[in-house]
C-alpha positions as CSV (number, residue, x, y, z in Angstrom):
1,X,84.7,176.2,140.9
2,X,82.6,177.1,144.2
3,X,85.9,178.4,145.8
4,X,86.5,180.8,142.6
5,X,82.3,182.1,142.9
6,X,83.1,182.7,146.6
7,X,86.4,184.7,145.3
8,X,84.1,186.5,143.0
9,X,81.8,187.6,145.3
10,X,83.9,188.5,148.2
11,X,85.8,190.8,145.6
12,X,82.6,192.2,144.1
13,X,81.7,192.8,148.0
14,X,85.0,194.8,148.4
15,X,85.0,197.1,145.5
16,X,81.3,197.8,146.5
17,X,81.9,199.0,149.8
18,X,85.0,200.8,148.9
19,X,83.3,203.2,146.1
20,X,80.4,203.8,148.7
21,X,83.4,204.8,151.0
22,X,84.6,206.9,147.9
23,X,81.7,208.1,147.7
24,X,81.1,209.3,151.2
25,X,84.2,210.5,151.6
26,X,83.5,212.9,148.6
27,X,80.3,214.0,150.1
28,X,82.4,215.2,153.1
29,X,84.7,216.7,151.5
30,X,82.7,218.5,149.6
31,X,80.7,219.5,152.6
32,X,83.3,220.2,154.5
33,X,85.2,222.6,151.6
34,X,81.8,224.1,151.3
35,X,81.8,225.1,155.0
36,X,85.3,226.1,154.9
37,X,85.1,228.5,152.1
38,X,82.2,230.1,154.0
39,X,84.7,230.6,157.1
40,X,87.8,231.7,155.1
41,X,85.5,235.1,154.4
42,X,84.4,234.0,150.6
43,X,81.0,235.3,150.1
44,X,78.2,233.1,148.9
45,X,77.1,233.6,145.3
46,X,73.8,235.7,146.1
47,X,76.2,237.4,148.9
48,X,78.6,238.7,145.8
49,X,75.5,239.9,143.9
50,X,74.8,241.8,146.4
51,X,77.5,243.5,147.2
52,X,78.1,244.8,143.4
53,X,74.7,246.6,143.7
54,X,75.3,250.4,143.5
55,X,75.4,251.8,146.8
56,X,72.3,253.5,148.0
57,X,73.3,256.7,150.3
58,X,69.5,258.0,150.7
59,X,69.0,254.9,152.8
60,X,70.8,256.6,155.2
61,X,68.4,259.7,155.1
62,X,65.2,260.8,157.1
63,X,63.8,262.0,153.9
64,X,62.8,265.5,152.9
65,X,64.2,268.3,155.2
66,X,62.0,271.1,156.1
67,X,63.3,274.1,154.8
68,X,62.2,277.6,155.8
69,X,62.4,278.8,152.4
70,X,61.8,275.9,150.3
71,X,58.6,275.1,149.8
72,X,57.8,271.0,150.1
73,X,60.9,270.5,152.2
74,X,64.1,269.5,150.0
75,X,64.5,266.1,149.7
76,X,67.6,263.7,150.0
77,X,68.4,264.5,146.7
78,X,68.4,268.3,147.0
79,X,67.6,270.4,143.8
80,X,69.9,270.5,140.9
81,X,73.3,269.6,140.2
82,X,74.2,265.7,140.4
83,X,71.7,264.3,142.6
84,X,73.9,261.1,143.2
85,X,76.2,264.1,145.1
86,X,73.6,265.3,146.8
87,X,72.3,262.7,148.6
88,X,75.6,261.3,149.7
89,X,75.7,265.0,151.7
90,X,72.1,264.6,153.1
91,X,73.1,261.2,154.7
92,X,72.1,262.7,158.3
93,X,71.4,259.2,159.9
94,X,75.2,257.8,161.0
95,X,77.0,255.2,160.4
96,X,76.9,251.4,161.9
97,X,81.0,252.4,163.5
98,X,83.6,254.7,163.0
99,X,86.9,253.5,161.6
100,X,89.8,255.5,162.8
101,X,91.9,257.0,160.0
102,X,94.6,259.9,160.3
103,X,94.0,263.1,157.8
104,X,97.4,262.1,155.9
105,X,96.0,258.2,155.5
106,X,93.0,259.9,153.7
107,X,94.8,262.6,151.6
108,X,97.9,260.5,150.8
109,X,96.9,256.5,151.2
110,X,93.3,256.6,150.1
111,X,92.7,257.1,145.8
112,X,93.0,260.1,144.5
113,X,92.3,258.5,140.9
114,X,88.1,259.1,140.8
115,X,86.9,261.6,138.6
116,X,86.9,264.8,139.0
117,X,84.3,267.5,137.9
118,X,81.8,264.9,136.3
119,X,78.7,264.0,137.7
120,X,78.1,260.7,139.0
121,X,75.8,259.0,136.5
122,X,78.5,259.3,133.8
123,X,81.4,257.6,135.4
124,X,82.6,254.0,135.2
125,X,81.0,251.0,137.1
126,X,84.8,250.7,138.2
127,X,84.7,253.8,139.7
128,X,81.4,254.4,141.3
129,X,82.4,250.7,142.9
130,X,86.0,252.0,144.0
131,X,83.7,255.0,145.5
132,X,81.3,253.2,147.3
133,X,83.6,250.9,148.8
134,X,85.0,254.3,150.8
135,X,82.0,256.0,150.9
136,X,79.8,253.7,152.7
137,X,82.3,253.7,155.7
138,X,81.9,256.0,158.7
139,X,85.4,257.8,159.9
140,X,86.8,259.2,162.8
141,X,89.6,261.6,162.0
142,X,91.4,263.5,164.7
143,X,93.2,267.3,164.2
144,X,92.8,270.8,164.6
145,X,90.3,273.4,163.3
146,X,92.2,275.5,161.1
147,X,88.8,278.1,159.6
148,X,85.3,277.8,158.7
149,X,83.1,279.5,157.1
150,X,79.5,279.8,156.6
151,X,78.5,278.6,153.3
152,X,75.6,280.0,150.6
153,X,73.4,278.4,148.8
154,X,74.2,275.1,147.2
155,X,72.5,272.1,145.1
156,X,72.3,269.7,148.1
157,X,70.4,272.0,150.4
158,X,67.9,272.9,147.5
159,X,69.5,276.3,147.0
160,X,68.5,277.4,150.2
161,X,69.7,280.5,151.8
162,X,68.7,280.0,155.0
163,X,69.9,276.5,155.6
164,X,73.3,276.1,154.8
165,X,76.3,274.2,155.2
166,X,79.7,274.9,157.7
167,X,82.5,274.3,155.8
168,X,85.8,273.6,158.3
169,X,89.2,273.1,157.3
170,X,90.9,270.6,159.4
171,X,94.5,270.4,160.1
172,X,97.4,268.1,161.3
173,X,99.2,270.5,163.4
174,X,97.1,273.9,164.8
175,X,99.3,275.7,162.5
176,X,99.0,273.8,159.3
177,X,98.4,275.3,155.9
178,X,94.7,274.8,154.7
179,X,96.0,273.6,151.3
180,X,97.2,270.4,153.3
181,X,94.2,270.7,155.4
182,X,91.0,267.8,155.3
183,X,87.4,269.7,154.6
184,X,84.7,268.4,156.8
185,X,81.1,270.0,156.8
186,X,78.8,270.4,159.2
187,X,74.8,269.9,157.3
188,X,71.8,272.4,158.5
189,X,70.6,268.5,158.9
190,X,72.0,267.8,161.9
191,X,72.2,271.3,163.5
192,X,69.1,271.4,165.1
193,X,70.1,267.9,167.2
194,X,73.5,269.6,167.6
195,X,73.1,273.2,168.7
196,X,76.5,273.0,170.1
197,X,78.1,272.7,167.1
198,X,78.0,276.0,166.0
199,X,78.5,277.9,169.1
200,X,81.9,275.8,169.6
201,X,82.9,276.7,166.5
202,X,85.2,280.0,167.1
203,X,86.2,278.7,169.8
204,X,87.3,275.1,168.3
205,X,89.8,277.6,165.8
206,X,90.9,280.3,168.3
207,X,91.8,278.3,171.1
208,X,92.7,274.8,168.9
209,X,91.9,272.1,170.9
210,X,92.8,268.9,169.5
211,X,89.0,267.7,168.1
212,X,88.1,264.4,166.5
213,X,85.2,264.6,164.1
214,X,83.2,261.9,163.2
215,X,81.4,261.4,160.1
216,X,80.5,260.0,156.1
217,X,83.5,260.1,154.0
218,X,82.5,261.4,150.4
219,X,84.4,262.0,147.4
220,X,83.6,266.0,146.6
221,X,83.9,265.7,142.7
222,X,83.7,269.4,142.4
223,X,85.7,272.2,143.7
224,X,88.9,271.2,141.5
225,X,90.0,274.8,141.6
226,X,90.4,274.7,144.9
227,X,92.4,271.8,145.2
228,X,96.3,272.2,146.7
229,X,95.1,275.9,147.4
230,X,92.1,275.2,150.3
231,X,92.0,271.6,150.0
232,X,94.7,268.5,149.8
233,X,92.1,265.9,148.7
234,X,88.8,265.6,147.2
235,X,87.4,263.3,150.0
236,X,85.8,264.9,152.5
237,X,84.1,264.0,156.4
238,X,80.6,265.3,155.1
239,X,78.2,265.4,156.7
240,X,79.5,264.9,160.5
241,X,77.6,263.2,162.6
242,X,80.0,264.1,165.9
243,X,82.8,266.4,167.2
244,X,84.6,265.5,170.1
245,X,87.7,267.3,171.9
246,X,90.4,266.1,173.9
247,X,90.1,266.7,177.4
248,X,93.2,265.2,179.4
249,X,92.8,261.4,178.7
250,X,89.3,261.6,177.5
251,X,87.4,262.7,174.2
252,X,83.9,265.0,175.1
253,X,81.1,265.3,173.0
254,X,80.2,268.5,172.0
């Protein structure tokens, strides 16, 4: 009888240990699956809640631009118009880094499914998502400067007509067609930083050095009358924040 009560206990000794090993070994795993799902790139939950908040591009503005003939300055989210557009084109602070992307990658690879004449507060959370997820990326886009031209008043620049956009059209090959040509715009913004810019300009599309602009990529919702005629996409470098050329091995800062 005492032999089978040591039996007992002895068993009841084993099984205890081995679920406190159970147990331990789940608490590791756990751990341990916890701390690998954080290095396999999946976000934490308050991570994913952030990241479907609706991108903010005035965060990326000084605030109100002084304007000679706008009284009060015009602010990042100009006058008129969709102001959700508006201050995607007044984002004159730059981007964290550039990522390098070829004019056919943007026109061609990149969706060309967003709407199209609508302002921004009546589109889809799918959509202003799919935007933002481009649109709060800098790029770096190399080619040639086809035209420009000197733009009039617009929404984003508070109707303006002294401050005013430069509208470029730039091209694959020095010789390219605009219609297959990326629009990039220079923004009264960043001119007075950049006085360069603008004096480089005829020469940039006479001579047609090979240039690489850098900038905010933004979905132009408008100008569908324009598209496959002056435009191949709706996407645009706008505003950029720096234009380089091609000097032998090296780029140079204009």
């Amino acid at each position: 009888m005492k032999h089978l009560k040591n039996t007992f206990f002895i068993s009841f000794g084993i099984l205890l240990m081995l679920s406190c090993s159970y147990q331990n070994t789940s608490l590791v795993t756990i751990s341990n699956n916890k701390e690998l799902t954080t290095n396999s790139g999946m976000l934490p939950t308050d991570s994913l809640q952030k990241s479907k908040k609706k991108y903010d591009p005035t965060q990326y503005s000084t605030g109100k631009f002084n304007e000679a003939d706008v009284e009060g300055g015009c602010p990042q989210t100009g006058l008129g118009s969709d102001p959700d557009l508006n201050a995607l084109k007044n984002r004159d602070l730059p981007p964290a880094k550039y990522n390098n992307e070829t004019i056919s990658d943007i026109t061609d690879k990149f969706t060309q499914l967003l709407p199209r004449g609508i302002h921004r507060s009546k589109w889809s959370a799918n959509d202003l998502e799919t935007a933002a997820s481009l649109e709060e990326m800098g790029m770096a886009v190399e080619g040639y400067i086809l035209g420009y031209t000197h733009e009039g008043e617009e929404a984003c620049n508070c109707k303006s007509k002294v401050e005013t956009d430069y509208h470029l059209w730039l091209g694959i090959k020095p010789d390219a067609d605009k219609k297959d040509a990326l629009v990039v715009e220079i923004s009264p913004r960043l001119i007075g930083a950049n006085p360069n810019w603008i004096k480089e300009l005829h020469n940039l599309k006479n001579n047609k050095p090979l240039v690489r602009i850098s900038g905010w990529l933004m979905w132009d919702e408008e100008h569908e009358d324009q598209l496959g005629k002056t435009r191949a996409s709706h996407w645009e470098i706008h505003p950029i924040h720096k234009i380089e050329v091609k000097e032998g091995a090296n780029w140079k800062k204009i």
